[in-house]
N, C-alpha and C positions, 0 to 999 in steps of 0.2 A: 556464422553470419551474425552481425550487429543491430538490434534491434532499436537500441538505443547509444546515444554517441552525445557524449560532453566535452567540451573539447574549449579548455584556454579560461573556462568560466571564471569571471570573479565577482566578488558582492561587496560594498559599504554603508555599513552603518555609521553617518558621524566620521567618528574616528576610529571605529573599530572595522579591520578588516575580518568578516566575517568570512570568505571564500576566497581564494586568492591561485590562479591559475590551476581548477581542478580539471581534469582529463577522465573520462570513465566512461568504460565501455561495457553492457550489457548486454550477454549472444540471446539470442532467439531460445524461447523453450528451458531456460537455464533459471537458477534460482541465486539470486546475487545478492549478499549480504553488504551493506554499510552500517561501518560500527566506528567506535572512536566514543573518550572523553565525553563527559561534559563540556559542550560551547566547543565542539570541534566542527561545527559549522553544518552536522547531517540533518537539518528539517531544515535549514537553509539552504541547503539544497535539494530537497524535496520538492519545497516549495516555488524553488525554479523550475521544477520539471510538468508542474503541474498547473502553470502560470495565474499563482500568486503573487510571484515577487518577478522582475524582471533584472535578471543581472546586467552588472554596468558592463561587462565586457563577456565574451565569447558565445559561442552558439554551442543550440540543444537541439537535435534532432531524433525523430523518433518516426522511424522508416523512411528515410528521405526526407524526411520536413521538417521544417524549423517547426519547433513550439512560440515559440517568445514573438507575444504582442498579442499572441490568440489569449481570449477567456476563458477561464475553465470549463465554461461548456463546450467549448470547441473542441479544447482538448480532451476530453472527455467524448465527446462525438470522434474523435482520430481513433478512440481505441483505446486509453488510459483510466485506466480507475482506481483511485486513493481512499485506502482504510484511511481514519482519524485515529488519533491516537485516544482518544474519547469516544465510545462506542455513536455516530450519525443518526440515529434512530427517531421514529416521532412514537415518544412513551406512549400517548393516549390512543395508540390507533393500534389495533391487534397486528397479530402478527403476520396474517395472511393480509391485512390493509398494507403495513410495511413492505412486505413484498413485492404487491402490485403498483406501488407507487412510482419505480423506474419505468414501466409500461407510459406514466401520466405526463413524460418529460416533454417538453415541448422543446420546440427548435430554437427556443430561445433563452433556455434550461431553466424553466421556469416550471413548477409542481399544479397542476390543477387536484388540489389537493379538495374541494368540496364536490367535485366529480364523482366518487368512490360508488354511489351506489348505482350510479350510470354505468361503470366497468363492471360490476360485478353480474352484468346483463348478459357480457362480450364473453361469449364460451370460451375463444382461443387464450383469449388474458388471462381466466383465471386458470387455466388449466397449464400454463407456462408458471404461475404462481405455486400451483400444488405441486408442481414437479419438480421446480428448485426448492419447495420444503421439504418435497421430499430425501432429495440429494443434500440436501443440509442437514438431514437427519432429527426435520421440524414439523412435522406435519402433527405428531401429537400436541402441539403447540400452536396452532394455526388461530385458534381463538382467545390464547392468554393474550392481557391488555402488555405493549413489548416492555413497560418501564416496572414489572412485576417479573420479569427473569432474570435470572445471575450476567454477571459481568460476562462471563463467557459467551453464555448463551447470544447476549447482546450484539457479539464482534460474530458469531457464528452469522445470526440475520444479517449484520453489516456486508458479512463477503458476500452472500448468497444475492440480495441485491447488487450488488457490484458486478458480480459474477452472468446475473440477469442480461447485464445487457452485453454480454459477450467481448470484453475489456480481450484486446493481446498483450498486455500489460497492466498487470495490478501492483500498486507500489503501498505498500504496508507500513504506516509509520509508528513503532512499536506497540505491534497489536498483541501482546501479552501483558502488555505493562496493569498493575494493580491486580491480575490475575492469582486465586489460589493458584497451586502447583497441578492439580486432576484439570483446573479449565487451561493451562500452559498446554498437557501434551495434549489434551483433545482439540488446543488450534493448534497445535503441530501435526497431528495424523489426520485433520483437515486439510492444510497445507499440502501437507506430502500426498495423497488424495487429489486433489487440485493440480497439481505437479505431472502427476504420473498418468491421469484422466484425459486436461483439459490440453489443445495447441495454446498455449499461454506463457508469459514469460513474467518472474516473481521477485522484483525487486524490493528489500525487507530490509528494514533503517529498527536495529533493536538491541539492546545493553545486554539480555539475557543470553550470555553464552550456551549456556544447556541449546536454548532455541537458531543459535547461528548453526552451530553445531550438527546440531540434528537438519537442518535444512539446507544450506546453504552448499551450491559446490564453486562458488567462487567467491572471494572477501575484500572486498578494498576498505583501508583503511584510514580514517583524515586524521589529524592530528591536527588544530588551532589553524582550520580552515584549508589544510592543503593534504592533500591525497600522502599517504607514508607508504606504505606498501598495497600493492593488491598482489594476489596470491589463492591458490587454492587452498582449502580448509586444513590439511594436515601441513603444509608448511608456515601457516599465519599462527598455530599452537605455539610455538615455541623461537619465534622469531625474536629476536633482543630489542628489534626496534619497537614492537607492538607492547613487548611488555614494559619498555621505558616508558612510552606515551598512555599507558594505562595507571601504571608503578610511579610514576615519577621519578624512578633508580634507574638506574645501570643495570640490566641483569648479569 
């Protein structure tokens, strides 16, 4: 079953067509890789999924329901939660403050961010706070200030709030990027973790093949804005059309 459904989408910039009749189908519980080129149009469509941008034509639905025209809080109240490709975080505020900050959202996704010491009254808050550090494997960390930990560390608190507020879809927009290689696999064995744990479905827009690879069991592919192949992981290795649109040859 399809948890998410793209169907006919297209985007303009100007003169550039950025999207142009994409179709994409994401099942329930699965982990779906978008990859493709530079300017193959994947944060361009991210960005429709998450309504930042409103495409000029087709629809997006994600359980039944359009997205498009709702705000990102709404959709984000539907059940959708977006990594940054730049770790989201507010450096000054520890890590256990970071935390409890999705607790603070109000219905009009707005942060009552000078509230904090009012929550930290609220037994059940913090205690939903210490238990996703826990499960994030952060709780030794619960009082470093967050813009004093590694990159890693950074996208680690990132999901764990995302995660907080019980997202059925979390869409990842290359949350390894700038990463050593030790912070790559420990957000992969996070991932996979998350995957195999949580009812959630893990839509992941990412260059690092190591990271499709290792994650992914199904892969669509855009090429200069239009969908090229989708396919599972061992037949998108070796396909001629992925390596042209990567290669710019023939293979």
């Amino acid at each position: 079953m399809s948890i998410l459904e793209v169907k006919n989408v297209g985007k303009r910039f100007g003169g550039l067509q950025a999207l142009s009749e994409v179709n994409l189908s994401v099942k329930e519980n699965s982990v779906h890789a978008i990859i493709g080129p530079n300017g193959a149009g994947k944060s361009t469509l991210l960005n429709c999924l998450v309504g930042k941008l409103i495409p000029d034509t087709g629809s997006v639905m994600f359980d039944g329901q359009s997205v498009l025209g709702r705000a990102p809080y709404e959709i984000n109240q539907m059940g959708i939660s977006r990594v940054f490709q730049t770790p989201e975080i507010f450096g000054d505020l520890t890590v256990l403050e970071n935390m409890m900050i999705p607790c603070f959202a109000k219905r009009d996704g707005a942060f009552e961010l000078n509230a904090l010491s009012a929550v930290l009254s609220q037994k059940d808050i913090l205690e939903k706070a210490e238990h996703m550090l826990e499960e994030m494997n952060m709780a030794d960390k619960r009082h470093m200030h967050a813009a004093a930990m590694s990159r890693g560390d950074k996208r680690r608190l990132e999901i764990g709030m995302c995660l907080s507020q019980e997202p059925r879809l979390l869409l990842l927009d290359e949350p390894t990027a700038g990463m050593a290689r030790a912070d790559t696999n420990n957000t992969i064995d996070l991932l996979k973790q998350i995957s195999d744990e949580r009812d959630i479905t893990i839509a992941i827009i990412e260059h690092d093949m190591h990271v499709v690879f290792s994650l992914a069991n199904r892969i669509t592919v855009l090429a200069q804005g239009t969908p090229l192949v989708e396919d599972d992981p061992q037949n998108i290795r070796g396909n001629p059309k992925v390596r042209e649109a990567y290669l710019g040859e023939s293979a």
